[in-house]
N, C-alpha and C positions, 0 to 999 in steps of 0.2 A: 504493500500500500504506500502512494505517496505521502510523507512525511509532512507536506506544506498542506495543497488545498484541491487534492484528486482532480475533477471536471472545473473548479470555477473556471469562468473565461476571464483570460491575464489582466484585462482592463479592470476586472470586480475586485481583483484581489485587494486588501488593504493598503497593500505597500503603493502598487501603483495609483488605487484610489487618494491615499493619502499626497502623492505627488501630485495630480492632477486636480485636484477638487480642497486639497488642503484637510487637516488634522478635524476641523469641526463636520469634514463631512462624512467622518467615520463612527461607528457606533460602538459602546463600551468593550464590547467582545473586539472586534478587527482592531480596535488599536493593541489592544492587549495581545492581539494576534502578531502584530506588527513588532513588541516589543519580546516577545517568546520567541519569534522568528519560525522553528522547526516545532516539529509534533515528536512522536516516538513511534517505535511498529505499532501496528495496530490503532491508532488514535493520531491523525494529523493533526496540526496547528489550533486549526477552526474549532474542532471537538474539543482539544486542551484549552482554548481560549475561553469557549461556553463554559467548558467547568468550573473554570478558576474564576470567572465572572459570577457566576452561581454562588459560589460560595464566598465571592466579597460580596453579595449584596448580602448575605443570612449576618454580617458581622461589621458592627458599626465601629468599631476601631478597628487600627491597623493589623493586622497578626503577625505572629514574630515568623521567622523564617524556619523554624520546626515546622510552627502548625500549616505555611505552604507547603515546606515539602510533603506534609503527608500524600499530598491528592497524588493520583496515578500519573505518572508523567513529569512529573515535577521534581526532579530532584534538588536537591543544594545548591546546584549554578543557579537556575533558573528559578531557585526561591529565593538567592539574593538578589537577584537582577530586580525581581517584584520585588523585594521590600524597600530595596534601596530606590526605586521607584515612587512608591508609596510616600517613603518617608521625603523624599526629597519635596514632592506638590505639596505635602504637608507644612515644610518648613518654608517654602517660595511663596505657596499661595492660600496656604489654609488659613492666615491669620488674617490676610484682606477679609475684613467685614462688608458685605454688600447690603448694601439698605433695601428693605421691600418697601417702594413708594406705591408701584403697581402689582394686579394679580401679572402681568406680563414679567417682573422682577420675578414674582416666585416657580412663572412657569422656566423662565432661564435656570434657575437653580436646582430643575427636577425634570427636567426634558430629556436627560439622556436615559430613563429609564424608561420613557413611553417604548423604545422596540422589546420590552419583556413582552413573556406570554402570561402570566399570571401579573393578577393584581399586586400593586403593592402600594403602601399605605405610607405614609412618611409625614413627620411634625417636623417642624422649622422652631428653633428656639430665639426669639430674638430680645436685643435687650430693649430700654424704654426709648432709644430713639430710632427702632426699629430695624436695626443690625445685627444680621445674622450672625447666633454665637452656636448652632449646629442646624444640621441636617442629619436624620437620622430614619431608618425604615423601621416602622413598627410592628408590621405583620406582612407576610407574604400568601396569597389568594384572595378567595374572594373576601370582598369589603361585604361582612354584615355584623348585626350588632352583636351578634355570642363570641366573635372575636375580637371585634374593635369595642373595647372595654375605656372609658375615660383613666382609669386610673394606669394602664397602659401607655398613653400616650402625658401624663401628668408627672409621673415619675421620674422622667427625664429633663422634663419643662424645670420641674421646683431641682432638682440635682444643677440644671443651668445657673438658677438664681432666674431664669425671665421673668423679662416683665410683658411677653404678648407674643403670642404663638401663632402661627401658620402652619395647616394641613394641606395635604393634596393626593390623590392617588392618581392611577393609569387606568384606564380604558383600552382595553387589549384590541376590542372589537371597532375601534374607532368611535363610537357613539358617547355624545359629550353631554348629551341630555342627563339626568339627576335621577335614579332610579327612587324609589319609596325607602331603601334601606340607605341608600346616602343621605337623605334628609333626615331621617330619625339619627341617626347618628351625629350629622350635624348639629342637629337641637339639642342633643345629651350633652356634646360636649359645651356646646354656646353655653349651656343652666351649670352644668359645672365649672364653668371657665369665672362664670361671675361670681358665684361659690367662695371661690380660690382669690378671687381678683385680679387675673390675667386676662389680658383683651384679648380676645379672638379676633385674631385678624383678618383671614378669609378661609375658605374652603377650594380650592379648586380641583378640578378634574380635567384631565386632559391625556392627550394622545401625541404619534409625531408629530403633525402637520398645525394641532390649537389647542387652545384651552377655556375652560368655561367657570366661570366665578360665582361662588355663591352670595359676594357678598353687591358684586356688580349687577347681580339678579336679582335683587329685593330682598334675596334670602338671609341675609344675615344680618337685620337690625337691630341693633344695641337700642337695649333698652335705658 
């Protein structure tokens, strides 16, 4: 089996795509692809990319270079390459604070997860002048309320010290419309959010291509 990416056609592949169309036009997996380079027998580039993508979204800090090398294909080179990866955007650019003025601000912040297949759920911790002090995924499927539990997503918000939070999830299917279990959930957290006495700043939902605001849709009025 070829070791890089079997049938893609050479213009798809990452590397080239990342020449031709530039680093923002690649998706979490193909840069990852890009910087892993080779696959191993049996599992090409692309499939180790998926994995290893997979398993940073399950884990909101860094992981040490053990716990990469675990995964199949991954040995010690190519677990330091990731960490020292990791750790470096951490230290370059994890500490710029970007403010949420707009829901269009917090879709930049959560856009490169629309190409998953499954749902994922994600709070933005920010402080009182609305500068993001994390990003972080709270659950992985679908968005309903036996899973998206308030004190789930609150835990990490008071562990920040925030003072005013932003959620958002992915629409695998493309459709941005507000299903009955995204508004229930919304409301739970909006009644706990005042509870607590952190702003709820918006809720949004979105895909590749947009995103849809609950609070630019009437749905999220502070009382």
């Amino acid at each position: 089996m070829n070791k890089t990416f079997d049938n893609t056609p050479f213009e798809q592949r990452p590397r080239e795509k990342l020449l031709s169309c530039g680093p923002a036009s690649l998706s979490d997996s193909e840069l990852l692809a890009v910087i892993l380079n080779t696959g191993i027998q049996g599992k090409n580039v692309k499939m180790l990319a998926n994995d290893l993508c997979r398993y940073l979204d399950k884990n909101n800090d860094i992981p040490s270079v053990k716990e990469i090398s675990v995964l199949q294909g991954l040995g010690i080179s190519k677990a330091c390459t990731i960490a020292a990866m990791l750790e470096f955007g951490r230290r370059r650019y994890g500490s710029l604070q970007a403010r949420i003025k707009h829901p269009s601000d917090i879709y930049t912040l959560v856009r490169h997860y629309a190409d998953r297949k499954q749902e994922k759920f994600l709070s933005i911790s920010l402080n009182g002048a609305h500068e993001v002090l994390a990003v972080r995924i709270v659950t992985i499927g679908l968005v309903n309320k036996t899973i998206i539990h308030p004190r789930e997503v609150f835990a990490d918000l008071i562990q920040d010290r925030a003072a005013a939070f932003c959620v958002a999830h992915n629409h695998p299917s493309g459709q941005l419309e507000s299903s009955p279990e995204d508004d229930e959930i919304t409301e739970r957290l909006h009644s706990a959010a005042r509870i607590i006495g952190l702003h709820f700043v918006d809720h949004i939902i979105f895909s590749e291509k947009s995103w849809w605001s609950f609070r630019e849709n009437g749905r999220l009025a502070d009382v």
